[in-house]
Biopython code that builds the backbone (N, CA, C, O; Angstrom):
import numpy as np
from Bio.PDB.StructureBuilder import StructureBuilder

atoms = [
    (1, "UNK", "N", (-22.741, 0.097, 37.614)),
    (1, "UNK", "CA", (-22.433, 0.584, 36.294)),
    (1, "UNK", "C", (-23.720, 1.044, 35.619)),
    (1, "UNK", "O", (-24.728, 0.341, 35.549)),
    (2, "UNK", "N", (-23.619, 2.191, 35.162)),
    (2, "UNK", "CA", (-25.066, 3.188, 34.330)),
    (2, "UNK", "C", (-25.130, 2.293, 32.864)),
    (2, "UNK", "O", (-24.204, 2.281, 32.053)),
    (3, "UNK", "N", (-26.109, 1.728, 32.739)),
    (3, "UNK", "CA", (-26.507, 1.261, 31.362)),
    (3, "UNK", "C", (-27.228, 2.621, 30.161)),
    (3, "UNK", "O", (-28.339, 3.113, 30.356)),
    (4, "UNK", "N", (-26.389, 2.990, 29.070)),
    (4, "UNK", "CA", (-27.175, 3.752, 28.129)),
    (4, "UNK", "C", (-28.483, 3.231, 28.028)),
    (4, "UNK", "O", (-28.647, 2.087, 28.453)),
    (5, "UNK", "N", (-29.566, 3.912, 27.493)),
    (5, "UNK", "CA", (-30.667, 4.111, 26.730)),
    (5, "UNK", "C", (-30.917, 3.181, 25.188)),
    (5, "UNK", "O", (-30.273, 3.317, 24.148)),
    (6, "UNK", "N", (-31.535, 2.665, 25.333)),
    (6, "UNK", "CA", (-32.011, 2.186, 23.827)),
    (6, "UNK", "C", (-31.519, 2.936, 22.763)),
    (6, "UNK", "O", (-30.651, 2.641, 21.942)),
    (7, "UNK", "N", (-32.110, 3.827, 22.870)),
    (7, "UNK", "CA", (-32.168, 4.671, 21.694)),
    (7, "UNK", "C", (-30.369, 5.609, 21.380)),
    (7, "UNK", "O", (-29.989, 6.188, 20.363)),
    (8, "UNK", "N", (-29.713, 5.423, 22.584)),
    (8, "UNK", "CA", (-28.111, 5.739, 22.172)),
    (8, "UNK", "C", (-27.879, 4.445, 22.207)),
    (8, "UNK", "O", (-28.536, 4.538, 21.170)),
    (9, "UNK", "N", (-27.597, 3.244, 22.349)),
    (9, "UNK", "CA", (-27.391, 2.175, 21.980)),
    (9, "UNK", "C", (-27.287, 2.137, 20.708)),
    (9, "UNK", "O", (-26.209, 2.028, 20.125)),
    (10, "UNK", "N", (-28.639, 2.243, 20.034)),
    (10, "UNK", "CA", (-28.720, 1.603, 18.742)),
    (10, "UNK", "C", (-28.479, 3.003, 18.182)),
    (10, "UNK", "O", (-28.675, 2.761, 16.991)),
    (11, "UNK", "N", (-28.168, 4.387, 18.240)),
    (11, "UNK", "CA", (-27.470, 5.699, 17.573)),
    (11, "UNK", "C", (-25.947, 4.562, 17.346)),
    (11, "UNK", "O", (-25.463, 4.094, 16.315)),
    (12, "UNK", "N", (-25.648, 4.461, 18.399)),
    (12, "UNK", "CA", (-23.850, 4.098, 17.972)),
    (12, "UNK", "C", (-24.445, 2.842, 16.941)),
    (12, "UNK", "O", (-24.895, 3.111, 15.828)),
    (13, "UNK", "N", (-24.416, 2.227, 17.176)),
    (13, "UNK", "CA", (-24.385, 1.457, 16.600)),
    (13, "UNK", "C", (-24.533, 1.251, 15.248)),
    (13, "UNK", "O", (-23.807, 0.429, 14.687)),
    (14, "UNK", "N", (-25.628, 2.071, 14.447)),
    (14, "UNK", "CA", (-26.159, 2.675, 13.425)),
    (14, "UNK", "C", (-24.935, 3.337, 13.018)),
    (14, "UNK", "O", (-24.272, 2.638, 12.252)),
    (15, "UNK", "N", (-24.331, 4.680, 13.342)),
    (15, "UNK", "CA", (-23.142, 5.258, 13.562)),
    (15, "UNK", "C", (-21.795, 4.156, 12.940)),
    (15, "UNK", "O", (-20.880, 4.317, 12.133)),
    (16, "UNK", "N", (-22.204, 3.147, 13.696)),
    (16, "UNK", "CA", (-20.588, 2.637, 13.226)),
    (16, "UNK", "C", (-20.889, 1.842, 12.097)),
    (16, "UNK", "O", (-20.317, 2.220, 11.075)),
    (17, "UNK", "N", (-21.665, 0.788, 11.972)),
    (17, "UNK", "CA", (-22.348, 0.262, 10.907)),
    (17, "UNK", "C", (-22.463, 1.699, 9.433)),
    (17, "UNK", "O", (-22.340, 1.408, 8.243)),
    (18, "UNK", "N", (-22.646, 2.767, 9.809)),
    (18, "UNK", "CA", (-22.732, 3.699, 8.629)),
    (18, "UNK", "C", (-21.463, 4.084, 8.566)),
    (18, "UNK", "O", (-21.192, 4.500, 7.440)),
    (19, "UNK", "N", (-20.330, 4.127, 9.517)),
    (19, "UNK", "CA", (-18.488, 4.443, 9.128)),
    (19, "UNK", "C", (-18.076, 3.274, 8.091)),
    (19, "UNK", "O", (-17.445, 3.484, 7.055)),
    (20, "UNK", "N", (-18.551, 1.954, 8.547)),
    (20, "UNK", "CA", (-18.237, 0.464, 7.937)),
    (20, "UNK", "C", (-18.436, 0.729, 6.420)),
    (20, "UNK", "O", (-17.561, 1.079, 5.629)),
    (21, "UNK", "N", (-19.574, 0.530, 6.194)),
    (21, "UNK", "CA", (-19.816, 0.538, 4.757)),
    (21, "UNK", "C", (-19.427, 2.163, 3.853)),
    (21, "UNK", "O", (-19.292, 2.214, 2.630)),
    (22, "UNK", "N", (-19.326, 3.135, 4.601)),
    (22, "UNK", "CA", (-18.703, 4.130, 4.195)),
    (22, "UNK", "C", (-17.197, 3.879, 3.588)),
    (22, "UNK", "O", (-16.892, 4.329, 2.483)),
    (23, "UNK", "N", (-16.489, 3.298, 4.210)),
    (23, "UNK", "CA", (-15.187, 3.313, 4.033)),
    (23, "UNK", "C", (-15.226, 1.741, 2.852)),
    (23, "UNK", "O", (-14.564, 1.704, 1.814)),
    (24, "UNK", "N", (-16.153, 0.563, 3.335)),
    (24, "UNK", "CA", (-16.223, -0.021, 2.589)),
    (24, "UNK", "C", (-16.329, 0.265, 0.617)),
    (24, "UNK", "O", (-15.801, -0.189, -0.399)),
    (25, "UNK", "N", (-17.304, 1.238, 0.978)),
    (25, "UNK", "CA", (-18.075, 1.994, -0.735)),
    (25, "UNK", "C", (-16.591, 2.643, -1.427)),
    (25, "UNK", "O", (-16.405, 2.855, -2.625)),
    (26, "UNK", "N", (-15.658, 2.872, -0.351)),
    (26, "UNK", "CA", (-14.906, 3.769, -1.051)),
    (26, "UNK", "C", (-13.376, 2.747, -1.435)),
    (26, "UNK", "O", (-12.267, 3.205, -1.714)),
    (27, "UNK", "N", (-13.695, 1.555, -1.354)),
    (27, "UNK", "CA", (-12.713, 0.725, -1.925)),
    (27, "UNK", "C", (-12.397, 0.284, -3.130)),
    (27, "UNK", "O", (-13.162, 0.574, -4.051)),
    (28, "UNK", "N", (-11.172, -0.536, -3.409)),
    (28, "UNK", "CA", (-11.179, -0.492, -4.523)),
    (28, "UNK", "C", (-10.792, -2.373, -5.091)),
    (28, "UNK", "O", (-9.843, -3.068, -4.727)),
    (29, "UNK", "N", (-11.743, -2.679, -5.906)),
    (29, "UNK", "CA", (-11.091, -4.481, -6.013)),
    (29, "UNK", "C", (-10.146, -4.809, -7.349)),
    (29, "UNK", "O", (-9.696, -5.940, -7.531)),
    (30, "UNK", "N", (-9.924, -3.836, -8.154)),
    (30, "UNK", "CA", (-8.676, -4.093, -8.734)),
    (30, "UNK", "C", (-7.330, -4.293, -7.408)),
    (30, "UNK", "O", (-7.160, -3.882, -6.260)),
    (31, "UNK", "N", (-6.544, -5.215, -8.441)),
    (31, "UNK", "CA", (-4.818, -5.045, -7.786)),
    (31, "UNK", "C", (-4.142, -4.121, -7.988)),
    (31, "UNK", "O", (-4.113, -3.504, -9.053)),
    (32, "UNK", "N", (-3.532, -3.890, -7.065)),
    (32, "UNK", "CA", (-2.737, -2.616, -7.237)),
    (32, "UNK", "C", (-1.346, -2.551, -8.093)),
    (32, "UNK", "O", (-0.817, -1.571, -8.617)),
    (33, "UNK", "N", (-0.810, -4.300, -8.052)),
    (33, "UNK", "CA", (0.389, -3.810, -8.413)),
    (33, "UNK", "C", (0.372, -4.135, -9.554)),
    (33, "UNK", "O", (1.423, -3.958, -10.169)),
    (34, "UNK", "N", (-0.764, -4.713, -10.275)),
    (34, "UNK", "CA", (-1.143, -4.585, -11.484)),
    (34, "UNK", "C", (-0.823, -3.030, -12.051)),
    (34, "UNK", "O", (-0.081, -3.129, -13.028)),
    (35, "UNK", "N", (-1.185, -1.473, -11.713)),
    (35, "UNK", "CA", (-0.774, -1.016, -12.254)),
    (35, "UNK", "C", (0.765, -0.548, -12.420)),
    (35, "UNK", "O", (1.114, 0.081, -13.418)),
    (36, "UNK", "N", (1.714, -0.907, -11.332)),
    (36, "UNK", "CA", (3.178, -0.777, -11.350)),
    (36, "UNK", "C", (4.493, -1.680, -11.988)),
    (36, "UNK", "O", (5.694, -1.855, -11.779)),
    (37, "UNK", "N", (2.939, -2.314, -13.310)),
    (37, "UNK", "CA", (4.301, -3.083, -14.450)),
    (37, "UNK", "C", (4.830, -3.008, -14.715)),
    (37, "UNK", "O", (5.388, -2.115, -14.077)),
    (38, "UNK", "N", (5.635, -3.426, -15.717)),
    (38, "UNK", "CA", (6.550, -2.546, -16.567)),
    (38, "UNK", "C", (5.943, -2.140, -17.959)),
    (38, "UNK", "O", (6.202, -1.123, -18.604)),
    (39, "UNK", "N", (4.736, -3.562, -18.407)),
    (39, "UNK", "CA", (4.049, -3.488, -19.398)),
    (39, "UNK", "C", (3.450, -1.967, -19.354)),
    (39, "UNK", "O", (3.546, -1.282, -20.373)),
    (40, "UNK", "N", (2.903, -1.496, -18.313)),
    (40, "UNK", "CA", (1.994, -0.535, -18.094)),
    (40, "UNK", "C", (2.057, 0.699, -17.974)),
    (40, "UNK", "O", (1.126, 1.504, -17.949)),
    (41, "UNK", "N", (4.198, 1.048, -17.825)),
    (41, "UNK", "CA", (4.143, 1.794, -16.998)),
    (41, "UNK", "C", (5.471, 2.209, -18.382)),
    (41, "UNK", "O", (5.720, 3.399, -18.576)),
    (42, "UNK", "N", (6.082, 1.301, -19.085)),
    (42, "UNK", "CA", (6.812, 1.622, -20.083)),
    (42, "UNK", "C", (6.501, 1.899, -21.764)),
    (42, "UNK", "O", (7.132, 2.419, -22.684)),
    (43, "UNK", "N", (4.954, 1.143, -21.590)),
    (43, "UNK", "CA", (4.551, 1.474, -23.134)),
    (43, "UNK", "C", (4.214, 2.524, -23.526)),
    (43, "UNK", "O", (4.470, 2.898, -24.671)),
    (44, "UNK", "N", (3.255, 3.574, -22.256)),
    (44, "UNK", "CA", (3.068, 4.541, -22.684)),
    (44, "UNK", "C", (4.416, 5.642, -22.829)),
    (44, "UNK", "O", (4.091, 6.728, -23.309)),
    (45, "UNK", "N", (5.756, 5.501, -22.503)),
    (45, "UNK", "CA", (6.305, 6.490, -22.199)),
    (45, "UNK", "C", (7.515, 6.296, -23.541)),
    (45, "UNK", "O", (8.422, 7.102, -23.747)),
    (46, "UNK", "N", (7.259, 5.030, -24.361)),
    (46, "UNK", "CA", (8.063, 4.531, -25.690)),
    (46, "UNK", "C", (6.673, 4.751, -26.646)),
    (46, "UNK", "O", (6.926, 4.733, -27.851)),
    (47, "UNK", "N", (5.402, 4.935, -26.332)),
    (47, "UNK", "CA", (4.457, 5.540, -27.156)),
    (47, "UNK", "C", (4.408, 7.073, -27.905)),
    (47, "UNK", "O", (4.059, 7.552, -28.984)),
    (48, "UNK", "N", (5.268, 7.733, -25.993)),
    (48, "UNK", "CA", (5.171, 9.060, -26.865)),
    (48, "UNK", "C", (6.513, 9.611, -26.971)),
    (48, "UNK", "O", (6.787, 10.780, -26.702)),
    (49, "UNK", "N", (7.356, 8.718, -27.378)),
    (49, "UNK", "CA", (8.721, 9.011, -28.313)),
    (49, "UNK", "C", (8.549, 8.439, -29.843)),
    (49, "UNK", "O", (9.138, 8.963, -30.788)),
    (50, "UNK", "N", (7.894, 7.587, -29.950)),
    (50, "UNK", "CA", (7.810, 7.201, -31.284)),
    (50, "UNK", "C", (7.872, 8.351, -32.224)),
    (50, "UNK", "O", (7.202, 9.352, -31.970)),
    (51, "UNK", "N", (8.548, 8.303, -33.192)),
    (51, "UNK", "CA", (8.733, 9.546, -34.507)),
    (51, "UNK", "C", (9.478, 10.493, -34.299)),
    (51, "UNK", "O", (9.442, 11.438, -35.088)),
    (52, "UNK", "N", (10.363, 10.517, -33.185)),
    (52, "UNK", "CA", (11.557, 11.138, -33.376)),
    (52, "UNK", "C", (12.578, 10.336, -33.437)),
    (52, "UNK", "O", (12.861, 9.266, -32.897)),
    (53, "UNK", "N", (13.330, 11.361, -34.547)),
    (53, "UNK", "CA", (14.661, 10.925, -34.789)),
    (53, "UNK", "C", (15.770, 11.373, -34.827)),
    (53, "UNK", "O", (16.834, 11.047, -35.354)),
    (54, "UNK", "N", (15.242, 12.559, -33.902)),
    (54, "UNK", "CA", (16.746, 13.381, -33.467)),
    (54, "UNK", "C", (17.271, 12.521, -32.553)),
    (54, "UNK", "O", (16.643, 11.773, -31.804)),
    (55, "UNK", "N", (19.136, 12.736, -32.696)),
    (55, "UNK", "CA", (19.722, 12.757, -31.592)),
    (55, "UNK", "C", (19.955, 12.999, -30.613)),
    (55, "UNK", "O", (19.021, 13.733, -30.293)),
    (56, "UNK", "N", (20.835, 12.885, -29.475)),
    (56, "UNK", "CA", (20.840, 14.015, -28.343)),
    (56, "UNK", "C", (22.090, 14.877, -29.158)),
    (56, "UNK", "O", (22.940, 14.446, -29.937)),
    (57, "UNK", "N", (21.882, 16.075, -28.726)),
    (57, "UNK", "CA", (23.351, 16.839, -29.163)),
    (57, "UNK", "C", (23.848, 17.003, -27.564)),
    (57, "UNK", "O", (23.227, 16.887, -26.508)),
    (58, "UNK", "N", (25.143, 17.300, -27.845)),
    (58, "UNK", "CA", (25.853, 18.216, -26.656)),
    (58, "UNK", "C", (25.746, 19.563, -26.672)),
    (58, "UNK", "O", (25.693, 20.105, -27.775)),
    (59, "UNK", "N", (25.697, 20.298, -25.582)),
    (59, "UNK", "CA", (25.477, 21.551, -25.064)),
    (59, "UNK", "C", (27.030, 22.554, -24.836)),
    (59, "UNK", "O", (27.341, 22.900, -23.696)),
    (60, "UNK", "N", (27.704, 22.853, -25.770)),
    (60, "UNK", "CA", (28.924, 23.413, -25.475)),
    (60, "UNK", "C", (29.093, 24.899, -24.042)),
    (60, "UNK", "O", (30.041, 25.577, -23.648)),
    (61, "UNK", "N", (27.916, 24.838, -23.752)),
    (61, "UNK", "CA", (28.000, 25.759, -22.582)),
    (61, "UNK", "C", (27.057, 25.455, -21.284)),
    (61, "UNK", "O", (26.468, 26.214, -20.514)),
    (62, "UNK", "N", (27.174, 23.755, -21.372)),
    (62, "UNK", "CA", (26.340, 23.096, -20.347)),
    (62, "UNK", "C", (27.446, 23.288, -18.770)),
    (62, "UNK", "O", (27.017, 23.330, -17.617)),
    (63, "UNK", "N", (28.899, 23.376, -19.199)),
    (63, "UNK", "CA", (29.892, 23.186, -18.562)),
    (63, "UNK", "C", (30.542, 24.403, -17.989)),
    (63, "UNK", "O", (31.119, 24.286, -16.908)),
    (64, "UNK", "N", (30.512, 25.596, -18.616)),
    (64, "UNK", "CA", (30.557, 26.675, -18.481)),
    (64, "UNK", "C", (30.753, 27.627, -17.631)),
    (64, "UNK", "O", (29.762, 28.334, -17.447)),
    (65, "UNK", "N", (31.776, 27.924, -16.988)),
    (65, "UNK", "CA", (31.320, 29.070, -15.466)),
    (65, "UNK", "C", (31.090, 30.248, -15.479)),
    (65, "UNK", "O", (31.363, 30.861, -16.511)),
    (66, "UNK", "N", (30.644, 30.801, -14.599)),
    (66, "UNK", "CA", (29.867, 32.272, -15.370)),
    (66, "UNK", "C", (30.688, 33.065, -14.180)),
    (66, "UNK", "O", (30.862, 32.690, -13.020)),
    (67, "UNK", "N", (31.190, 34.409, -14.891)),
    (67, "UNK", "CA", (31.887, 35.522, -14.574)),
    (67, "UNK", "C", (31.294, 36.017, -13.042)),
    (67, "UNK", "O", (31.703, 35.869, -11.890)),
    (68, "UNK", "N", (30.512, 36.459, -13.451)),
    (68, "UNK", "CA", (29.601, 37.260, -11.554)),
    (68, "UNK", "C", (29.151, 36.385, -11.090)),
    (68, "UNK", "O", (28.679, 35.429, -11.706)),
    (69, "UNK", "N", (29.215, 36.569, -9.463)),
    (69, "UNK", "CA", (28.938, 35.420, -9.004)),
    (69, "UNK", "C", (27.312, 35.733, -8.077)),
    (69, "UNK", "O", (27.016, 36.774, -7.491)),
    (70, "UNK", "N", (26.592, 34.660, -8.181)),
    (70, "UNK", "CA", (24.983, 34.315, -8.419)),
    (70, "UNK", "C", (24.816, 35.113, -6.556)),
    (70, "UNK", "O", (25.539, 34.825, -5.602)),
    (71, "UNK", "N", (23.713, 36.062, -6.557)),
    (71, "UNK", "CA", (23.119, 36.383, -5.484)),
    (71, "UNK", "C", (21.745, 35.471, -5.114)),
    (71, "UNK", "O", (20.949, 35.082, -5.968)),
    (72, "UNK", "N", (21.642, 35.233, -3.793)),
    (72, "UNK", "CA", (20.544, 34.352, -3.306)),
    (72, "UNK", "C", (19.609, 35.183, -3.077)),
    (72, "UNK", "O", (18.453, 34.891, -3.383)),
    (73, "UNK", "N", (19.981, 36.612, -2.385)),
    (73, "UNK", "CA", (18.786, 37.160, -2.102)),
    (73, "UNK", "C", (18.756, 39.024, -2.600)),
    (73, "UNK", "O", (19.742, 39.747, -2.457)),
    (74, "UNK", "N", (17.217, 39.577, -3.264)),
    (74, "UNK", "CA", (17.601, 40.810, -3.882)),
    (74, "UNK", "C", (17.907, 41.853, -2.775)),
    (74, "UNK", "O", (17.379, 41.524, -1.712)),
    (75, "UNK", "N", (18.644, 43.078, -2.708)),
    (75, "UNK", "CA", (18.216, 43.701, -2.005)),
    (75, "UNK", "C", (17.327, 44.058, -0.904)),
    (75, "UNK", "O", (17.456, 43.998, 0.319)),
    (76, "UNK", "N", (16.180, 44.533, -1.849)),
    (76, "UNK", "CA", (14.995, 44.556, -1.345)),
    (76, "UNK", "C", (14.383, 43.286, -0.239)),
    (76, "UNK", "O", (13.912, 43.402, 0.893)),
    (77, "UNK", "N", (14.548, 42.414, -0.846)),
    (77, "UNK", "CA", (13.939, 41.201, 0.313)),
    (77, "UNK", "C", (14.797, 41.557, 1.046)),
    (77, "UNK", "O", (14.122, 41.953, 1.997)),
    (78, "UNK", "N", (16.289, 41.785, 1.440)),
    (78, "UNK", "CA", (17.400, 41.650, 2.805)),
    (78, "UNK", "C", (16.383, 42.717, 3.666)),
    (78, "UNK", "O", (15.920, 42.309, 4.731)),
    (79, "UNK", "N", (16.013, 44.203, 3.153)),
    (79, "UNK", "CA", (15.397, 45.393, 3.696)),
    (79, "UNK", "C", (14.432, 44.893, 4.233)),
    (79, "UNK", "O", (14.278, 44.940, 5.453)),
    (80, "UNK", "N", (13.600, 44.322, 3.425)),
    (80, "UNK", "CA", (12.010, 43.276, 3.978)),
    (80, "UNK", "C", (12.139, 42.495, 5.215)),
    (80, "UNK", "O", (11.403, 42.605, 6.196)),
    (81, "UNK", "N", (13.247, 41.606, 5.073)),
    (81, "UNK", "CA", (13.499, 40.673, 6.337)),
    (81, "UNK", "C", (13.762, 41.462, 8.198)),
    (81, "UNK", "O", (13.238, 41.322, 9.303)),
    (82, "UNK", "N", (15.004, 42.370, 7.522)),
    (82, "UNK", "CA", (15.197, 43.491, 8.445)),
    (82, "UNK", "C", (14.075, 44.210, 9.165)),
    (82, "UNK", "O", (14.173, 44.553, 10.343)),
    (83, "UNK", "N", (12.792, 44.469, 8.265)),
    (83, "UNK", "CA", (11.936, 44.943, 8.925)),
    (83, "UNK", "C", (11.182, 44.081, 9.662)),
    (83, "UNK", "O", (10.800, 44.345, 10.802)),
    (84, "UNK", "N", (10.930, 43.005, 9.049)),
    (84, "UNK", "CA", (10.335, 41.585, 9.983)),
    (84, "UNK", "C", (10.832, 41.563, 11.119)),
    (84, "UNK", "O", (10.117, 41.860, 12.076)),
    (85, "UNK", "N", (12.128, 41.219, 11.302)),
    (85, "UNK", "CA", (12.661, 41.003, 12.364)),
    (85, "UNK", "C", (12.592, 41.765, 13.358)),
    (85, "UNK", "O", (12.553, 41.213, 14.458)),
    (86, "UNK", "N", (12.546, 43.537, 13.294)),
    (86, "UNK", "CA", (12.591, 44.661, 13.882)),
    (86, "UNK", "C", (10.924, 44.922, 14.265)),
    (86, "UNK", "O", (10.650, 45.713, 15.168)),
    (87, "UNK", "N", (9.877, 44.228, 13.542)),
    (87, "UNK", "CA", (8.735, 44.384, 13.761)),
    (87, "UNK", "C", (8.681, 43.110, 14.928)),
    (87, "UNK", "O", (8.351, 43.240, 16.107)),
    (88, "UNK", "N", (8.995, 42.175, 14.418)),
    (88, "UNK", "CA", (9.336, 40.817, 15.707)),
    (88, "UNK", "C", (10.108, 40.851, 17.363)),
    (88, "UNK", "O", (9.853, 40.315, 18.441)),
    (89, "UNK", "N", (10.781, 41.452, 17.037)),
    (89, "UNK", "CA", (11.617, 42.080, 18.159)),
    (89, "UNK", "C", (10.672, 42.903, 19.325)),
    (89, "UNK", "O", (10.514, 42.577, 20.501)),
    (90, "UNK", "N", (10.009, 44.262, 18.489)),
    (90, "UNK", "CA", (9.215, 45.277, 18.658)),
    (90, "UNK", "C", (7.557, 44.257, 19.804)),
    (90, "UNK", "O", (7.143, 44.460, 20.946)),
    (91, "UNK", "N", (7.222, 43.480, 18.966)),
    (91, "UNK", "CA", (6.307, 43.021, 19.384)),
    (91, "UNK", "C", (6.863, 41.998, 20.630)),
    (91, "UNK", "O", (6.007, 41.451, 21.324)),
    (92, "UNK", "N", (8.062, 41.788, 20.860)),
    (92, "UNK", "CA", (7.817, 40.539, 21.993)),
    (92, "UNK", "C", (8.397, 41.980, 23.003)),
    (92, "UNK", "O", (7.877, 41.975, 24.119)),
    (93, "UNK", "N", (9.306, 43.084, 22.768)),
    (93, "UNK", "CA", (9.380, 44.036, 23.587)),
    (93, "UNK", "C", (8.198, 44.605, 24.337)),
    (93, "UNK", "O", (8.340, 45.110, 25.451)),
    (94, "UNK", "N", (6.660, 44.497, 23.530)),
    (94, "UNK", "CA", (5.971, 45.018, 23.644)),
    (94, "UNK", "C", (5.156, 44.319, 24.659)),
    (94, "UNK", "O", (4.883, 44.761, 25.775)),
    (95, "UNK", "N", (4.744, 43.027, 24.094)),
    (95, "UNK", "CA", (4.820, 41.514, 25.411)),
    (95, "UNK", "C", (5.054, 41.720, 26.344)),
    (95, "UNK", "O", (4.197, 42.103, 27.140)),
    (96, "UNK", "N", (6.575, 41.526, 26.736)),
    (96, "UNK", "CA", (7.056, 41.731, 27.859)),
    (96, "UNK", "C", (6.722, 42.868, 28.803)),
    (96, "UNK", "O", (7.158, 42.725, 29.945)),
    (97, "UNK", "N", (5.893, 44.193, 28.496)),
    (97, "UNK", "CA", (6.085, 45.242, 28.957)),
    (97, "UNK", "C", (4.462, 45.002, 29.405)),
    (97, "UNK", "O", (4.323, 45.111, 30.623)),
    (98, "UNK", "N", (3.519, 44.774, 28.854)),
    (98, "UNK", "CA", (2.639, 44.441, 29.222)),
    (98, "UNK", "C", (2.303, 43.049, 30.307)),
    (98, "UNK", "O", (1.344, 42.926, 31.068)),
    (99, "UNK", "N", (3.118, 42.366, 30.140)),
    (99, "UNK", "CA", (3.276, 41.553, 30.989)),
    (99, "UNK", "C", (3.596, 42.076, 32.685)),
    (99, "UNK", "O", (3.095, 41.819, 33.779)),
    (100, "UNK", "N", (4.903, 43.087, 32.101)),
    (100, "UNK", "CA", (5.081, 43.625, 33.797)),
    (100, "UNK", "C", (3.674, 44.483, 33.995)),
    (100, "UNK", "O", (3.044, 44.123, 34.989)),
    (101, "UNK", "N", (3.284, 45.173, 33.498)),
    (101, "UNK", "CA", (1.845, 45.678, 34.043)),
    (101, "UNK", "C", (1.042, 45.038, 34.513)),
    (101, "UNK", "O", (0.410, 45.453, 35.484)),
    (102, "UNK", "N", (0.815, 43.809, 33.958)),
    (102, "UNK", "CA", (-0.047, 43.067, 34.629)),
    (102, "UNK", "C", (0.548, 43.010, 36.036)),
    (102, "UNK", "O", (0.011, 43.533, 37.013)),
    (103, "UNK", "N", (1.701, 42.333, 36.062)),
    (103, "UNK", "CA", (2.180, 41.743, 37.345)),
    (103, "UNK", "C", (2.423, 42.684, 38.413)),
    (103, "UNK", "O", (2.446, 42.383, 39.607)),
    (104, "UNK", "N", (2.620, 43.938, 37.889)),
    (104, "UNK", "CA", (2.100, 45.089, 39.255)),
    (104, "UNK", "C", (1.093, 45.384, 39.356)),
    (104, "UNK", "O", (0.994, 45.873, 40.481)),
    (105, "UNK", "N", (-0.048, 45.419, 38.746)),
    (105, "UNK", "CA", (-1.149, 45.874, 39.080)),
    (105, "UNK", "C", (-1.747, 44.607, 40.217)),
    (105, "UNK", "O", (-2.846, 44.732, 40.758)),
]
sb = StructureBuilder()
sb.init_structure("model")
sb.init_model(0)
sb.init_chain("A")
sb.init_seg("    ")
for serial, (resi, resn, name, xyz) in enumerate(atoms, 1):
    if name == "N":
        sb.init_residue(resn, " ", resi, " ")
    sb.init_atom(name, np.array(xyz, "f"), 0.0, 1.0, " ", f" {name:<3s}", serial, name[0])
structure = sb.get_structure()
């Protein structure tokens, strides 16, 4: 069995000793679930409602169905895709054809 060198010996070693305290430096000694109270996590959010005093209202056209019915995609993008695909197509046609060249030559 080949024994390393001194000097890579003590590289790793140095090396890992400098990962150690690296990851060490970047810790943290608070608790964590200290911040997932309720104290902590509900005061601020009844802090910033304080001073209103509206109600909720209802929305008489929250319920509502609407006449035309909703398109997912414009025109234009369907034309866009079409060309993707036809450019996609084009290029593995193109692949393939070069491929047989290779394989006869």
């Amino acid at each position: 069995m080949k024994t390393r060198p001194l000097n890579t010996r003590l590289a790793l070693i140095g090396a890992a000793a400098l990962a150690t305290l690296t990851l060490a430096a970047c810790g943290d000694t608070e608790d964590a679930s200290m911040e997932a109270e309720a104290d902590t996590v509900e005061m601020p959010a009844n802090e910033a409602l304080e001073g209103l005093d509206e109600t909720p209202v209802m929305d008489p056209q929250a319920n509502s169905v609407e006449s035309a019915p909703v398109t997912t995609t414009a025109p234009a993008a369907v034309a866009e895709e079409q060309e993707i695909e036809e450019a996609s197509e084009n290029a593995a046609a193109n692949a393939a054809a070069a491929a047989d060249a290779m394989i006869e030559e």
